[in-house]
C-alpha positions in Angstrom: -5.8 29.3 -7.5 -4.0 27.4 -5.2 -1.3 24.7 -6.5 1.5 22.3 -6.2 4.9 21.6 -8.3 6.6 18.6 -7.9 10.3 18.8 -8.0 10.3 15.7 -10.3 14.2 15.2 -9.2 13.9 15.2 -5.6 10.6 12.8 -6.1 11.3 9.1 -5.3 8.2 7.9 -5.8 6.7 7.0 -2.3 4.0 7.8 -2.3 3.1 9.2 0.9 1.3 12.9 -0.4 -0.9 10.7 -2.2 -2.4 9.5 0.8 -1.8 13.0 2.6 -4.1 15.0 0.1 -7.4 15.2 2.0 -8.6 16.3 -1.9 -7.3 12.9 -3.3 -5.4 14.6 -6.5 -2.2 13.3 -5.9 -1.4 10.5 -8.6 1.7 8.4 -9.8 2.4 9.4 -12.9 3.9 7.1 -16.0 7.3 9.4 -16.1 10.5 8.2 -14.3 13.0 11.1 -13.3 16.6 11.0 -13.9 17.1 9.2 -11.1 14.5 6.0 -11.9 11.9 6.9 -9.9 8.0 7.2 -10.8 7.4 10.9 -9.9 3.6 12.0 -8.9 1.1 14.6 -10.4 -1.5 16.0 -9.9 -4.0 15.9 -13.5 -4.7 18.9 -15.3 -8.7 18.0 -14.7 -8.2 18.1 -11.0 -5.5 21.1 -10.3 -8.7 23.5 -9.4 -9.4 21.0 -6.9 -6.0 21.6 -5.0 -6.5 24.1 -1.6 -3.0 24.4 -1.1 -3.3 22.9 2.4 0.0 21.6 2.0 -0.2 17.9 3.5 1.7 17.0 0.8 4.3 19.5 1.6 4.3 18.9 4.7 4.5 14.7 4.5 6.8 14.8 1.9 10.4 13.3 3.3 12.3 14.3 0.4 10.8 18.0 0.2 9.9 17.4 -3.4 6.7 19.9 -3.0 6.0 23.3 -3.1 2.7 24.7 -2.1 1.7 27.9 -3.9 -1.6 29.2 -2.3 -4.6 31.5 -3.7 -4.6 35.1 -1.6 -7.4 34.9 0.3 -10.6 37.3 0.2 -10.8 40.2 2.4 -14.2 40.5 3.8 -16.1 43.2 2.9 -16.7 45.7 5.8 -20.1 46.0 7.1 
């Protein structure tokens, strides 16, 4: 399954993976990091939903995100 983890100290709360994830899973949380700023999640209910794309990785101007992806299936020979 692929996922994302927030480095929740690096976050600062922009905002801009939210509108990156073509999923729409990306939500600002109700924590503040140690720094003051309203970090993003993504829900438990929705982390299936991820397909480690990594828009939000990729957007991200503070490099807050890392993108774990699932392997992918091999094919089965014919």
């Amino acid at each position: 399954m692929s996922r994302i983890v927030v480095l929740e100290d690096r976050c600062k709360g922009c905002l801009l993976c939210v509108a990156a994830c073509p999923a729409g899973i990306i939500r600002q949380s109700g924590r503040f990091n140690q720094n003051g700023y309203k970090v993003v999640e993504v829900p438990d209910e929705d982390k299936d939903k991820c397909t480690g794309c990594a828009s939000c990785a990729i957007t991200c101007p503070d490099v807050a995100i890392r993108v774990y992806r699932s392997k992918k299936k091999e094919a089965a020979d014919d």
